[in-house]
TIRO-2110 file (N, C-alpha, C; in Angstrom, 1 decimal):
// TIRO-2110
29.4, 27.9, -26.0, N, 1, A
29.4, 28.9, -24.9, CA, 1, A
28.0, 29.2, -24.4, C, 1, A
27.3, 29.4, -25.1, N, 2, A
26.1, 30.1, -24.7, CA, 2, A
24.6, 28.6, -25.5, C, 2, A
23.9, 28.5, -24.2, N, 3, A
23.1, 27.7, -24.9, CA, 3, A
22.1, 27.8, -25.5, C, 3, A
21.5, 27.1, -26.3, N, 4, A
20.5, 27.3, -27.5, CA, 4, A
19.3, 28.7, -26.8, C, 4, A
18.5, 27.9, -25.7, N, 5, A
17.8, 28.7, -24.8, CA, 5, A
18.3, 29.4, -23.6, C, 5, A
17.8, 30.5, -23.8, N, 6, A
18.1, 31.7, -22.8, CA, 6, A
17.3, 31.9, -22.0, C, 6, A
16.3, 31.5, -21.5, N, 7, A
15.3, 31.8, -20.5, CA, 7, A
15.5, 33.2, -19.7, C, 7, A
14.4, 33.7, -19.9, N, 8, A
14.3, 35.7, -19.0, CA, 8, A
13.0, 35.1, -17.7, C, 8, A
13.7, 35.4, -16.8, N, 9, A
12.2, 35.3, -16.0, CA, 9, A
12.3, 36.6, -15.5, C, 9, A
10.9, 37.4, -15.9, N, 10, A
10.4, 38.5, -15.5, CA, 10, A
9.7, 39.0, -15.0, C, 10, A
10.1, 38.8, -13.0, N, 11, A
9.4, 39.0, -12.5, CA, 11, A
7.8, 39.8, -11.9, C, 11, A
7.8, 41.1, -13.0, N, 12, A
6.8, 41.4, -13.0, CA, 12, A
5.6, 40.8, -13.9, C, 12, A
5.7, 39.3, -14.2, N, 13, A
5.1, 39.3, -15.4, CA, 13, A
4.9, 37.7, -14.8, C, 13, A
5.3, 37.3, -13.8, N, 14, A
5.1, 35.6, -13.1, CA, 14, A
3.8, 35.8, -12.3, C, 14, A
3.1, 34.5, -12.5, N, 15, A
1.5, 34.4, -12.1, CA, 15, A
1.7, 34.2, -10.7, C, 15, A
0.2, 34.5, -10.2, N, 16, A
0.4, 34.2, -8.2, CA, 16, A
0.6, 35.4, -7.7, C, 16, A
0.6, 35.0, -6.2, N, 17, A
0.6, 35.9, -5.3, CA, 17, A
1.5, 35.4, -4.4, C, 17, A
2.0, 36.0, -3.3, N, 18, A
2.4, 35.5, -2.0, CA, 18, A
4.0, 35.8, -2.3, C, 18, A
4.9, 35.7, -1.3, N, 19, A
6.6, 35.6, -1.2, CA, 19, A
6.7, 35.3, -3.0, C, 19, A
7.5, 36.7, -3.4, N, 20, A
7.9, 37.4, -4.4, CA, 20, A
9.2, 36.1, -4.9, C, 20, A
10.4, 36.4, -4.0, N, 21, A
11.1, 35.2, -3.9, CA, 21, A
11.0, 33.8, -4.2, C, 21, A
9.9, 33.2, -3.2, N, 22, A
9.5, 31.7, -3.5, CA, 22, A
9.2, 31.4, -4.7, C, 22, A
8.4, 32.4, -5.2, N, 23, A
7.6, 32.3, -6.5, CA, 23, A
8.3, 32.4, -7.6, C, 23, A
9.8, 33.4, -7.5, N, 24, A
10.6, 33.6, -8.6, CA, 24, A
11.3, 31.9, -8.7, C, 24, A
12.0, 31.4, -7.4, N, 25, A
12.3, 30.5, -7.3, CA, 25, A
11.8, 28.8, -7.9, C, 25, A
10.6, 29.1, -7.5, N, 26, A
9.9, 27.7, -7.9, CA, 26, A
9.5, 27.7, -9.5, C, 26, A
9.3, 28.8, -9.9, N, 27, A
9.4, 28.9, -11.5, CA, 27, A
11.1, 28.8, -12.3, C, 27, A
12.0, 29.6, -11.6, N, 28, A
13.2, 28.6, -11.7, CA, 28, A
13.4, 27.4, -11.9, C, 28, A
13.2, 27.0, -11.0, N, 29, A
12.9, 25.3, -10.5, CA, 29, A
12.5, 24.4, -12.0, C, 29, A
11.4, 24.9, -12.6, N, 30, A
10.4, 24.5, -13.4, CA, 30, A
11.5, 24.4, -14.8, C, 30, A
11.8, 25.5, -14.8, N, 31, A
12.6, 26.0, -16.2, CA, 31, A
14.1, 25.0, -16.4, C, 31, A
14.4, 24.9, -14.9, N, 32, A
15.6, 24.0, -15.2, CA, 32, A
15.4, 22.2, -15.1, C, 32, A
14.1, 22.2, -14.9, N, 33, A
13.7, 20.5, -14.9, CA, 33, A
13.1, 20.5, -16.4, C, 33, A
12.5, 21.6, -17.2, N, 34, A
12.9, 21.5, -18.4, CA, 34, A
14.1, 21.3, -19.3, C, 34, A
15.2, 21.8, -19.0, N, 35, A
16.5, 21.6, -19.3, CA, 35, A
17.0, 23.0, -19.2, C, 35, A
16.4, 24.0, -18.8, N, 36, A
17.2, 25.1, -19.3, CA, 36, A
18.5, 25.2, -18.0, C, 36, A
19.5, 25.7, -18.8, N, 37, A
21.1, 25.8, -18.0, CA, 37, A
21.4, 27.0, -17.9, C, 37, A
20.7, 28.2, -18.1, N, 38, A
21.4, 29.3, -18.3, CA, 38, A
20.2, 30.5, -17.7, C, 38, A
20.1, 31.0, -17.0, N, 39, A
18.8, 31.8, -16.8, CA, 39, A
19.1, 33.1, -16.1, C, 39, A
18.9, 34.3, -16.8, N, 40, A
18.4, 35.6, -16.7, CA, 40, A
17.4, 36.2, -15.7, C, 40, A
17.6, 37.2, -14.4, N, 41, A
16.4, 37.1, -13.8, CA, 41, A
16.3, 39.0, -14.3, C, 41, A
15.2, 39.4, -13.9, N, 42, A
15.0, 40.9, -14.5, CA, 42, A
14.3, 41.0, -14.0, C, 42, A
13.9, 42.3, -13.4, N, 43, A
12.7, 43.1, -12.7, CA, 43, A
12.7, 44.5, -12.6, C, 43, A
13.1, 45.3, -13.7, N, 44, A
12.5, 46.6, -14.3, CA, 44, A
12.2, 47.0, -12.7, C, 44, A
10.7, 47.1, -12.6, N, 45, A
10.2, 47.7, -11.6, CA, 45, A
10.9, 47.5, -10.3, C, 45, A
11.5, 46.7, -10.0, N, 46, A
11.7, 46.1, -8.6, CA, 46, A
12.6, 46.9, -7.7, C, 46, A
12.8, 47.2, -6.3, N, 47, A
13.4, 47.3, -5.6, CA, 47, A
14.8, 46.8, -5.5, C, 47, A
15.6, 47.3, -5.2, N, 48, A
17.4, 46.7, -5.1, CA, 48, A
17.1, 45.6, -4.6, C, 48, A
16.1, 46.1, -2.6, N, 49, A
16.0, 44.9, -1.7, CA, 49, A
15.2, 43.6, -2.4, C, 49, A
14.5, 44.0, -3.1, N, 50, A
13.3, 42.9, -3.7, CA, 50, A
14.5, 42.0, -4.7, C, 50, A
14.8, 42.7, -5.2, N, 51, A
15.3, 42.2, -6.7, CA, 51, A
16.7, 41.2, -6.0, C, 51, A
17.1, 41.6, -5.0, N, 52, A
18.5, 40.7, -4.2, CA, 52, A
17.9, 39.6, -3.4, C, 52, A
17.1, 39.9, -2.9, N, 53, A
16.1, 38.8, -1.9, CA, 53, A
15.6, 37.7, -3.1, C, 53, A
14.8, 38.4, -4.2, N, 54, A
14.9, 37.3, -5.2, CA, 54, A
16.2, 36.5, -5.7, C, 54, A
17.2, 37.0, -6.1, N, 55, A
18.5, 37.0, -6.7, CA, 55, A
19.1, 35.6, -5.6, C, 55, A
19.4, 36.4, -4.2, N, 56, A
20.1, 35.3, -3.4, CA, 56, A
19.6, 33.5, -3.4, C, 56, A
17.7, 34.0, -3.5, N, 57, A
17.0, 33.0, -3.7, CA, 57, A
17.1, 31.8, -4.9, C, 57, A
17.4, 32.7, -6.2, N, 58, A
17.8, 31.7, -6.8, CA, 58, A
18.7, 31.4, -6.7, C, 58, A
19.8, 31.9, -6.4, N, 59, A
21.1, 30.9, -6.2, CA, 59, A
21.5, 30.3, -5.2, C, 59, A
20.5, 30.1, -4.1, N, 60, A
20.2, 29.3, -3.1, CA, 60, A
19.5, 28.3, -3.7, C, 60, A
18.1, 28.0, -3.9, N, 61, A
17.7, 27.4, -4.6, CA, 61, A
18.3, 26.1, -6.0, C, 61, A
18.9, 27.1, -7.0, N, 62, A
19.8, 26.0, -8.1, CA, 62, A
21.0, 26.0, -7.8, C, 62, A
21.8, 26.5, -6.9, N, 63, A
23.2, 26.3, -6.9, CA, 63, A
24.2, 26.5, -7.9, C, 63, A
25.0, 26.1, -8.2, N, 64, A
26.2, 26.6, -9.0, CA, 64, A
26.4, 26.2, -10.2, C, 64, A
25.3, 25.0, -10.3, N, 65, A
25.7, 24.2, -11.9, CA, 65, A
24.6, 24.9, -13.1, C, 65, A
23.5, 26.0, -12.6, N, 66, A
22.9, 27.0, -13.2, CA, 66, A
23.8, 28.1, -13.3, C, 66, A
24.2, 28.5, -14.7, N, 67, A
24.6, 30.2, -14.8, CA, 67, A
23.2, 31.0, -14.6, C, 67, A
23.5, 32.0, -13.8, N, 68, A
22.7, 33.1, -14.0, CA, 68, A
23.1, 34.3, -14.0, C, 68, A
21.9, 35.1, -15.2, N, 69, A
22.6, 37.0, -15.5, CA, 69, A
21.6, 37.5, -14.7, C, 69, A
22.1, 38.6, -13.9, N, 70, A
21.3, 39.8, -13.3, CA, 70, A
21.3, 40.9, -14.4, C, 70, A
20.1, 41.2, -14.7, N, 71, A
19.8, 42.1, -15.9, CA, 71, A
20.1, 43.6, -15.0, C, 71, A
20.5, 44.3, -15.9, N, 72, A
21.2, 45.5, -15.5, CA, 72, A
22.5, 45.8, -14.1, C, 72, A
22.0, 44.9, -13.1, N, 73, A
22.4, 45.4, -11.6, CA, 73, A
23.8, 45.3, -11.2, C, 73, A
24.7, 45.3, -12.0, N, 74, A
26.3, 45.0, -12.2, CA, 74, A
26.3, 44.2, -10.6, C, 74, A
26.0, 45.2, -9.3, N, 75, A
26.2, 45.4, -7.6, CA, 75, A
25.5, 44.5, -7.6, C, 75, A
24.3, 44.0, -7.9, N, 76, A
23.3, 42.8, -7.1, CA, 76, A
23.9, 41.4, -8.3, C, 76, A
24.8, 41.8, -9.1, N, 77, A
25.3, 40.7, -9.4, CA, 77, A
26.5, 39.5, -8.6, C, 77, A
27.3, 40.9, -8.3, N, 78, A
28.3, 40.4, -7.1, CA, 78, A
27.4, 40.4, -5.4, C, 78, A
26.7, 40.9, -5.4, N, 79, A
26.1, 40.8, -4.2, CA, 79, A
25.0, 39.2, -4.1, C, 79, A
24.9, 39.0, -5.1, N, 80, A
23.9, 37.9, -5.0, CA, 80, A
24.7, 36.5, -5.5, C, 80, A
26.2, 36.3, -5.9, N, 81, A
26.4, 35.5, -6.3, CA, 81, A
26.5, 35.3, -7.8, C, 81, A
25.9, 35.9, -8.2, N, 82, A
25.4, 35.6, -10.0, CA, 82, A
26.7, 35.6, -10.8, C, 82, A
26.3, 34.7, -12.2, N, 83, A
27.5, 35.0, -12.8, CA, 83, A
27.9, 35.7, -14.0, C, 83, A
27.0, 36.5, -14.2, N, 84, A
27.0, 37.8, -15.4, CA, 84, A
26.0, 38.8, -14.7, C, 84, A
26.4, 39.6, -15.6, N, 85, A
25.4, 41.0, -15.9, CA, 85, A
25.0, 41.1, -17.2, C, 85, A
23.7, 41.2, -17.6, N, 86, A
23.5, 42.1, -18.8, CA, 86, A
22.8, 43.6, -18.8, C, 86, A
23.8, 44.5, -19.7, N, 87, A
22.9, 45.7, -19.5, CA, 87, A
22.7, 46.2, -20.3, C, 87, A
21.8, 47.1, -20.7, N, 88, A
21.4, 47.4, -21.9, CA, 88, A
21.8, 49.4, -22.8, C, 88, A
21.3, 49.7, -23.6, N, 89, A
21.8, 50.9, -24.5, CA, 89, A
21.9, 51.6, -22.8, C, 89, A
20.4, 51.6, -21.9, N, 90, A
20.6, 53.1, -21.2, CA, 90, A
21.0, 53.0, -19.9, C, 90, A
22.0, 51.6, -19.6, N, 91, A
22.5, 51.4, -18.4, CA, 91, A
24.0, 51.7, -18.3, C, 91, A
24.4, 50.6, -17.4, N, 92, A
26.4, 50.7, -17.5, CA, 92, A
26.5, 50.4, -19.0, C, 92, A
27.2, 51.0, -19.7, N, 93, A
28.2, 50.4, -20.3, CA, 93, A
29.0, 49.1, -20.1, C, 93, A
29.4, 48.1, -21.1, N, 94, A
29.8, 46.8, -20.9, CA, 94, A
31.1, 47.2, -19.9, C, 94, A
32.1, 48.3, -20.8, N, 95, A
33.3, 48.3, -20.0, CA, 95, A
33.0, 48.5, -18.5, C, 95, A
32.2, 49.6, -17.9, N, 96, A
31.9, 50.0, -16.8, CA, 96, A
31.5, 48.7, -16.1, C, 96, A
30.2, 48.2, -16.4, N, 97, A
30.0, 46.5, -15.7, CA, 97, A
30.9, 46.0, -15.3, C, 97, A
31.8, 45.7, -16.7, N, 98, A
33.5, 45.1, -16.5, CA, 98, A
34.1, 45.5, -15.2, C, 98, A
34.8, 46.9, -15.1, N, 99, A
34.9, 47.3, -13.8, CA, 99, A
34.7, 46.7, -12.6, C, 99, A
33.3, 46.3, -12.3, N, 100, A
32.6, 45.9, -11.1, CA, 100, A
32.5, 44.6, -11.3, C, 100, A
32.3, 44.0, -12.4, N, 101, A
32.1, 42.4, -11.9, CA, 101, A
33.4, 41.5, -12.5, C, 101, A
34.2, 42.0, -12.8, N, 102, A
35.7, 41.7, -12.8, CA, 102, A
35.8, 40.6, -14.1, C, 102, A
36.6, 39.9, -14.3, N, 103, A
37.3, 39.3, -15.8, CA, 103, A
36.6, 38.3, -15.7, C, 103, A
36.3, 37.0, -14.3, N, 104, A
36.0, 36.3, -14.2, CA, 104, A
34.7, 36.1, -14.7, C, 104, A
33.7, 37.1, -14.4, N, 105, A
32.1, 37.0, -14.8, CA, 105, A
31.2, 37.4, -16.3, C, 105, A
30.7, 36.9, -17.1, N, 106, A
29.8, 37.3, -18.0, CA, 106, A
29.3, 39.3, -18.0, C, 106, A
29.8, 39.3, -19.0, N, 107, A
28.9, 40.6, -19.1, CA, 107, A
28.5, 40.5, -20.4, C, 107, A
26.8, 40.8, -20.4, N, 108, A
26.0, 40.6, -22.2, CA, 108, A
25.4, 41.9, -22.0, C, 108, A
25.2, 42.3, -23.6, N, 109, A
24.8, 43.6, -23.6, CA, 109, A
23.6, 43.4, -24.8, C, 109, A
22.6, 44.2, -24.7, N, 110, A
21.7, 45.0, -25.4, CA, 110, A
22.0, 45.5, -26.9, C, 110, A
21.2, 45.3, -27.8, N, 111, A
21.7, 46.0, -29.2, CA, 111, A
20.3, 46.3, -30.0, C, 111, A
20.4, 47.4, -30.8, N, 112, A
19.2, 46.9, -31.6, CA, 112, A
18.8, 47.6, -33.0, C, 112, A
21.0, 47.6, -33.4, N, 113, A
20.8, 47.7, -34.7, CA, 113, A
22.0, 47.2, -35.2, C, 113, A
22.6, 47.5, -36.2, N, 114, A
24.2, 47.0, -36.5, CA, 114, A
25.1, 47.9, -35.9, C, 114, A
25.0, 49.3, -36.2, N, 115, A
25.7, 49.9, -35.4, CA, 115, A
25.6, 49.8, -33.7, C, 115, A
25.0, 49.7, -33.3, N, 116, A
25.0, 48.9, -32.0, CA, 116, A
25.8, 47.7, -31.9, C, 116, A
25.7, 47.2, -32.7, N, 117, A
26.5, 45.7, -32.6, CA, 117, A
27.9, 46.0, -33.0, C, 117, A
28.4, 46.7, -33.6, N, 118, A
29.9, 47.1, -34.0, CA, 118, A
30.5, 47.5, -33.0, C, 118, A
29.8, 48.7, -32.1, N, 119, A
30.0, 49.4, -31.1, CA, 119, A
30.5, 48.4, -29.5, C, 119, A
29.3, 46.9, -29.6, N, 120, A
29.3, 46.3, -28.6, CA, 120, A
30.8, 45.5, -28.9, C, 120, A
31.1, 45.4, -30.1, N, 121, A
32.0, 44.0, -30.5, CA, 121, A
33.4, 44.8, -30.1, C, 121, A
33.4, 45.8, -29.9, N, 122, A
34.6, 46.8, -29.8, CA, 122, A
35.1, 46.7, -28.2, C, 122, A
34.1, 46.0, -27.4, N, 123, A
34.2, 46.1, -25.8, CA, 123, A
34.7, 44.8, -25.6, C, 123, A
34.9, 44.6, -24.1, N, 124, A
34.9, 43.1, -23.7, CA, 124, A
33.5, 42.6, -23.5, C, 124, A
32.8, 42.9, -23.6, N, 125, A
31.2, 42.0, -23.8, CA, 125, A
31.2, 40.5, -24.1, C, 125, A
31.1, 40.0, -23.5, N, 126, A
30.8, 37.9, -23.7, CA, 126, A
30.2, 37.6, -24.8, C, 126, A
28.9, 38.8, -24.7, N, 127, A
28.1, 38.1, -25.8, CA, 127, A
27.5, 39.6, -26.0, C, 127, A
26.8, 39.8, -27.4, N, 128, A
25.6, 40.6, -27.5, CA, 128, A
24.0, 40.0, -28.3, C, 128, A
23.6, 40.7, -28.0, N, 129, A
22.3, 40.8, -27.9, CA, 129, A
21.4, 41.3, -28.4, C, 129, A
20.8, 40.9, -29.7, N, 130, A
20.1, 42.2, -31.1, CA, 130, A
18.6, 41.5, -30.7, C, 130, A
17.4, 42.6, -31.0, N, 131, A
16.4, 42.6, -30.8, CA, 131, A
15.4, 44.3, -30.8, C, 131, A
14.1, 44.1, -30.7, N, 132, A
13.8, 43.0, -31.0, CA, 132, A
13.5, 42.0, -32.5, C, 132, A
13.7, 41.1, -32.5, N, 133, A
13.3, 40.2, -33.7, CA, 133, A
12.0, 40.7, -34.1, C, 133, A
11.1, 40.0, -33.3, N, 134, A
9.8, 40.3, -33.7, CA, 134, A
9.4, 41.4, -32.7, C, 134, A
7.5, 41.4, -32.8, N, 135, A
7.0, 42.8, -31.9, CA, 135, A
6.8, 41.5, -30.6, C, 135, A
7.1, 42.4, -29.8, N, 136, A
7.1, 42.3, -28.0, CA, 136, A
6.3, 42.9, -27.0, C, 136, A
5.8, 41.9, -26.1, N, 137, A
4.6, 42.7, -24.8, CA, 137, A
5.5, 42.7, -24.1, C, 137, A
6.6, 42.6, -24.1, N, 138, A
7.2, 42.2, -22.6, CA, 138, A
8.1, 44.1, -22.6, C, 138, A
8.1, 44.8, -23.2, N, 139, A
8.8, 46.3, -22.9, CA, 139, A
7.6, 47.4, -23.1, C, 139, A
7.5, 48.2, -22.2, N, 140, A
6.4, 49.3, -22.0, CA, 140, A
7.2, 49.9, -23.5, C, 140, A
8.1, 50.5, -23.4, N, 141, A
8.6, 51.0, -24.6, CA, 141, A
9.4, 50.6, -25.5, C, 141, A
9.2, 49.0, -26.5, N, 142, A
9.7, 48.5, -27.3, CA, 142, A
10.7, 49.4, -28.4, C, 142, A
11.7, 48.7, -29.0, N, 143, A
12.8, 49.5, -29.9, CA, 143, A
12.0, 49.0, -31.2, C, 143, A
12.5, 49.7, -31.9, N, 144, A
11.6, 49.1, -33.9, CA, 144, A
12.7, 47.8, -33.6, C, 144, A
11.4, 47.1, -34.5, N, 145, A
11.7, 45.1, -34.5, CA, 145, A
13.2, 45.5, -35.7, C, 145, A
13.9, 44.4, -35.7, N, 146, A
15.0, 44.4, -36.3, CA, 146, A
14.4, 43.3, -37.7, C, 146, A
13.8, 42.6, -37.2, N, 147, A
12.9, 41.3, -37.8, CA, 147, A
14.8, 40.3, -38.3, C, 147, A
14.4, 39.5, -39.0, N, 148, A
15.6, 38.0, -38.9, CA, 148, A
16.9, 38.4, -40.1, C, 148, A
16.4, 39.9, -40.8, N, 149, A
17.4, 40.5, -41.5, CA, 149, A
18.2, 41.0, -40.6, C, 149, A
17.8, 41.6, -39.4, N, 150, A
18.4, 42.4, -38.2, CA, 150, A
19.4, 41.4, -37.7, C, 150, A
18.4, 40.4, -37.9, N, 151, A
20.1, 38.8, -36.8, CA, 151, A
21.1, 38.9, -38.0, C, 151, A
20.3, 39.1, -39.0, N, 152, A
21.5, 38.3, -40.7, CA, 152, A
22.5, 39.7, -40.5, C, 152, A
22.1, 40.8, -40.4, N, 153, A
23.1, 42.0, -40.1, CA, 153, A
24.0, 42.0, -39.0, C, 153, A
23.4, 41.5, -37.5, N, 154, A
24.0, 41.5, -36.6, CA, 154, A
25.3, 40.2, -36.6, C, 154, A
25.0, 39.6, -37.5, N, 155, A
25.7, 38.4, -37.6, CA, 155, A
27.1, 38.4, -37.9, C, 155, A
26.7, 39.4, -39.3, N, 156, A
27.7, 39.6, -40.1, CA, 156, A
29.0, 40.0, -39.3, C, 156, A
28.4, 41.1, -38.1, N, 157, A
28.7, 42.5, -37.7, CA, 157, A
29.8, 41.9, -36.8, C, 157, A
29.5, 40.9, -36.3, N, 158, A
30.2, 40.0, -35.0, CA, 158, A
30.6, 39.0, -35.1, C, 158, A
32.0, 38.6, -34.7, N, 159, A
31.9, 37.1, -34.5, CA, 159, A
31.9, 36.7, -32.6, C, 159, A
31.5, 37.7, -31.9, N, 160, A
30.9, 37.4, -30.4, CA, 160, A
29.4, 36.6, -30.6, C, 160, A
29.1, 35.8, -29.7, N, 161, A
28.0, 35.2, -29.7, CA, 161, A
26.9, 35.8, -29.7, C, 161, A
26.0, 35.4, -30.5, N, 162, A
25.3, 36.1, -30.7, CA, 162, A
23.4, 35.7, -30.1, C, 162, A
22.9, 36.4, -29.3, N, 163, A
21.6, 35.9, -28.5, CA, 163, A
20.4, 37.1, -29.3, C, 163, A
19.3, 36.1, -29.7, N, 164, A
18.6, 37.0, -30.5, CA, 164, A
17.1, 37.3, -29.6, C, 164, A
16.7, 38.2, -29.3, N, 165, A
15.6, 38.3, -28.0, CA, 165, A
14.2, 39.1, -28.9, C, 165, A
13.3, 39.2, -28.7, N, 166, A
11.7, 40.1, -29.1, CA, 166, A
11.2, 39.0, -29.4, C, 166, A
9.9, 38.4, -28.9, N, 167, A
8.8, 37.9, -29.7, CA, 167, A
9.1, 36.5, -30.1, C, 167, A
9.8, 36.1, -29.4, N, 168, A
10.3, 34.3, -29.8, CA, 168, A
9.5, 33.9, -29.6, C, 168, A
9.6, 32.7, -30.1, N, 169, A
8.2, 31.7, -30.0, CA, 169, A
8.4, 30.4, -30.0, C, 169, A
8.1, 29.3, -29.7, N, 170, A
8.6, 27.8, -30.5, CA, 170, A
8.3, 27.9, -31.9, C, 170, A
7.2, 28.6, -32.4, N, 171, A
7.3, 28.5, -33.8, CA, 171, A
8.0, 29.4, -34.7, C, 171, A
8.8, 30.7, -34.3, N, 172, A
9.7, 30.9, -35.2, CA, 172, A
10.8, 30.9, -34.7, C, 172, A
11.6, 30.4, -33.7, N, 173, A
12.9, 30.0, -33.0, CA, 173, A
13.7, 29.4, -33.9, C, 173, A
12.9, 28.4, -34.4, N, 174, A
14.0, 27.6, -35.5, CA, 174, A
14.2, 29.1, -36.6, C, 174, A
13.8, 29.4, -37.4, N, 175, A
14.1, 30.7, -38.0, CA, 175, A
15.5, 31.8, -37.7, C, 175, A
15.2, 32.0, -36.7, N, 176, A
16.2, 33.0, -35.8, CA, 176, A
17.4, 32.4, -35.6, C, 176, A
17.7, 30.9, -35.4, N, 177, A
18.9, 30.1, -35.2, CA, 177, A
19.1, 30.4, -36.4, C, 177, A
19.1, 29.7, -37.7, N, 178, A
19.1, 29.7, -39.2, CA, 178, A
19.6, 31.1, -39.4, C, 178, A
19.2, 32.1, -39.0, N, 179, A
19.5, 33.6, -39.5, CA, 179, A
21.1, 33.7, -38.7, C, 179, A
21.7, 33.2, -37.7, N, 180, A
22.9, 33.0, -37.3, CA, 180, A
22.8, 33.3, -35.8, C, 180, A
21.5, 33.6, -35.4, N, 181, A
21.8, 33.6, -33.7, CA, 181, A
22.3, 32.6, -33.5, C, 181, A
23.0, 32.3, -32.2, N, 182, A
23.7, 31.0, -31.4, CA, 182, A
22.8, 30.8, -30.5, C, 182, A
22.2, 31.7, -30.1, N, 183, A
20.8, 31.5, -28.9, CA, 183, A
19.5, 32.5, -28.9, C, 183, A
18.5, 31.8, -28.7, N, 184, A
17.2, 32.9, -28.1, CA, 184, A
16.8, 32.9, -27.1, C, 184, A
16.9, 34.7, -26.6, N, 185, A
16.0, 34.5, -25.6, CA, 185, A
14.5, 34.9, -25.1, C, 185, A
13.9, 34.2, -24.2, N, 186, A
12.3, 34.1, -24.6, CA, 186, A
12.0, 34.4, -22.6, C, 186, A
10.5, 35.2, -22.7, N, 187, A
10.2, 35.3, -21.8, CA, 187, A
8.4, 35.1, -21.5, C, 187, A
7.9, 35.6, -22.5, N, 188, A
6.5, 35.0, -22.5, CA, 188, A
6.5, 34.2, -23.3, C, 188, A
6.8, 33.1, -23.8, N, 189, A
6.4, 31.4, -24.6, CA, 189, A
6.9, 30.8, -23.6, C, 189, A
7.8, 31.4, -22.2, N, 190, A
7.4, 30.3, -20.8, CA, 190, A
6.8, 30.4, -19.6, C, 190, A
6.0, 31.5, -19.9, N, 191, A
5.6, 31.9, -18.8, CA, 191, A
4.4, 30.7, -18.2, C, 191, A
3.9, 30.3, -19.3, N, 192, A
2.7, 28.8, -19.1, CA, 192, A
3.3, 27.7, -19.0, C, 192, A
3.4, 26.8, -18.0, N, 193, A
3.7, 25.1, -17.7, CA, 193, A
5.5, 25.7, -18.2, C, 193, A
6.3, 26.2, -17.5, N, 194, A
8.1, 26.2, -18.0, CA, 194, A
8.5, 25.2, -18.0, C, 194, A
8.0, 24.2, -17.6, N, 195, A
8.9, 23.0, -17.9, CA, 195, A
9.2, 22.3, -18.7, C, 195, A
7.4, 22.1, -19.8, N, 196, A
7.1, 21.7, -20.6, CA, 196, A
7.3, 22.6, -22.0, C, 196, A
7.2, 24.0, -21.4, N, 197, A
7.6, 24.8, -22.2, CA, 197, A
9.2, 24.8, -22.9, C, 197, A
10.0, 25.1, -21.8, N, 198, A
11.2, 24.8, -22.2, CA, 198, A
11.9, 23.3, -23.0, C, 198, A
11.2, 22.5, -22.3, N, 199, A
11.4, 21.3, -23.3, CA, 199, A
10.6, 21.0, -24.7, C, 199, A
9.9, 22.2, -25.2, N, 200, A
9.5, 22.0, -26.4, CA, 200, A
10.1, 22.7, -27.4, C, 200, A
11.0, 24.1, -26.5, N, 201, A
12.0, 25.0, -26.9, CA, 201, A
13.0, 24.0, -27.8, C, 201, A
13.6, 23.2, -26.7, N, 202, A
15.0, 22.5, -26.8, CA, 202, A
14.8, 21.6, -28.0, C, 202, A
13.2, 20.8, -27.7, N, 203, A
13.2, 20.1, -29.1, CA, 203, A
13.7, 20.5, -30.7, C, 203, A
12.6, 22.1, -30.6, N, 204, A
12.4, 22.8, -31.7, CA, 204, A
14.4, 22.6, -32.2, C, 204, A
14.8, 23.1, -31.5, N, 205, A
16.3, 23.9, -31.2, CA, 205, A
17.4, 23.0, -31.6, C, 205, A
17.2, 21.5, -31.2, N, 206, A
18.2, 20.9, -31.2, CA, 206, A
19.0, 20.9, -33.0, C, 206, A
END
């Protein structure tokens, strides 16, 4: 169901300047001529308009044979085409998402303890989501690391798929699978060359 690599592109965090969109796009581009099939867009800071203008873009751009999650935006997920939502402890709720983006679409949620994961496994949620593994730049306000005990707990906790996110790396990805994730997801180990990045992922992973 869910593939090895998760790819986050986080748009406040992609190099360059110029059309916000283009740029989200052509780094897209990059990530799936690496191999990645599944990709996550997120922008915290962003504007509805910004974050849908990017959104439409990628799914203009890759088309239909890329899944993509709109992180938090249940509305800019149906609005933009996408085919999940993920949202996290202080957004919708999975059931509420559910609501809005109907039976047909992905809804993944946020976790970042066991009880969190018991809580998630109780909903319709596709998949959950424990982290962080390791310590992370990518959140102004990081949750305490769970570290690869936290996946072995979360594992236990669930038999929903399980995606393990903080601090991935190519060098401890293999780790994190082994601990019982089914996938990781990573956002700065692609921010440099994605293409090559991601294909060094998939190696590690296979």
């Amino acid at each position: 169901m869910l593939p090895r690599l998760y790819p986050i592109i986080d748009a406040a965090l992609l190099p360059g300047s110029g059309d916000q969109a283009a740029r989200v796009a052509a780094f897209a581009r990059e990530l799936v001529k690496g191999g990645a099939t599944l990709i996550q867009y997120r922008n915290k800071p962003g504007s509805g308009r910004q974050m849908l203008a990017d959104a439409r873009e990628l799914r203009r751009v890759l088309g239909p044979e890329i899944r993509l999650i709109m992180n938090d935006r249940a509305d800019l997920c149906l609005a933009a085409g996408f085919d999940g939502v993920h949202v996290g402890q202080e957004d919708l709720s999975p059931e509420s998402a559910r609501l809005i983006v109907g039976d047909q679409l992905w809804v993944g949620v946020s976790t970042h303890s066991v009880e969190q994961v018991l809580q998630a496994d109780r909903t319709s949620a596709d998949y959950i989501a424990i982290g962080p593994v390791f310590v992370t730049t990518t959140k102004e306000k990081p949750d305490p690391v769970v570290g690869l005990e936290g996946v072995r707990a979360a594992r236990a906790a669930t038999l929903k798929p399980l995606v393990a996110i903080g601090g991935i790396t190519r060098i401890n990805c293999a780790s994190v699978i082994q601990a019982g994730a089914d996938s990781v997801a990573v956002i700065s180990d692609l921010v440099h060359d994605p293409a090559k990045s991601v294909a060094a992922f998939l190696r590690v992973l296979r």
